[in-house]
C-alpha positions as CSV (number, residue, x, y, z in Angstrom):
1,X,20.7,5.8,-21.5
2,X,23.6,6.2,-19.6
3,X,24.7,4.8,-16.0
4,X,23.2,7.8,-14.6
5,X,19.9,6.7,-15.6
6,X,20.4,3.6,-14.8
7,X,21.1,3.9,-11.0
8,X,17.8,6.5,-11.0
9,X,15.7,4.6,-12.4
10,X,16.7,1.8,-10.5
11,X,15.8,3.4,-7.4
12,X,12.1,4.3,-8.3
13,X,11.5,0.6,-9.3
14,X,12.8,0.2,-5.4
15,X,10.9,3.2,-3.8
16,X,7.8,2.1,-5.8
17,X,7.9,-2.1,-4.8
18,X,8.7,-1.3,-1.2
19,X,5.5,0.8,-1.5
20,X,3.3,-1.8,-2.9
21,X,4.9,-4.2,-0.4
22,X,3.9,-2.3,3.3
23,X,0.6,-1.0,1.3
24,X,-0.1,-5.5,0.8
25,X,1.2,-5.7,4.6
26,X,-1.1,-3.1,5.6
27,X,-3.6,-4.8,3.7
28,X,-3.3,-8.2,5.6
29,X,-3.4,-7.1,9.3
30,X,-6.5,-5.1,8.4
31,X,-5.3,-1.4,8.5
32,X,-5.7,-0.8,4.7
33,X,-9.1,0.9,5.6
34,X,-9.7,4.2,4.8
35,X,-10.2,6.9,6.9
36,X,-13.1,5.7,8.7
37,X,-16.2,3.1,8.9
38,X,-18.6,5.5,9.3
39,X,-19.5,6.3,5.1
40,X,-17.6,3.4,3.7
41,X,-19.6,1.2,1.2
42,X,-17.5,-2.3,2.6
43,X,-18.0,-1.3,6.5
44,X,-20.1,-4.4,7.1
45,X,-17.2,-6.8,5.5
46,X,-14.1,-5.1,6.8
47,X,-11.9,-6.5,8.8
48,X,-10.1,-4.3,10.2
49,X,-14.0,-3.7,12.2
50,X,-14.0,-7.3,13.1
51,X,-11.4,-7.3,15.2
C-alpha cells in the first residue's frame, strides 16, 4: 500500500462518517422518515408526525 492509497482511502472513511453523521442529525430533528406516512409500519410512533 503505498501513499496513494493511503490518502484515498482516507477520504472514503471521511465521505462515509460525514454520511453517517447528517443521516444521525437527520435522525434527531425527525426528518429520517421515509418518503411518506401514508404506508409506513411506524407512522403512529414517528416523530417527525408529531410535530
Amino acid at each position: 500500500m503505498n501513499t496513494a492509497d493511503g490518502v484515498i482511502f482516507l477520504i472514503i472513511v471521511i465521505i462515509v462518517a460525514a454520511v453517517i453523521k447528517v443521516m444521525k442529525k437527520q435522525k434527531e430533528k425527525g426528518s429520517g422518515c421515509c418518503s411518506g406516512c401514508s404506508g409506513c409500519s411506524k407512522a403512529s410512533n414517528c416523530s417527525y408526525k408529531k410535530k
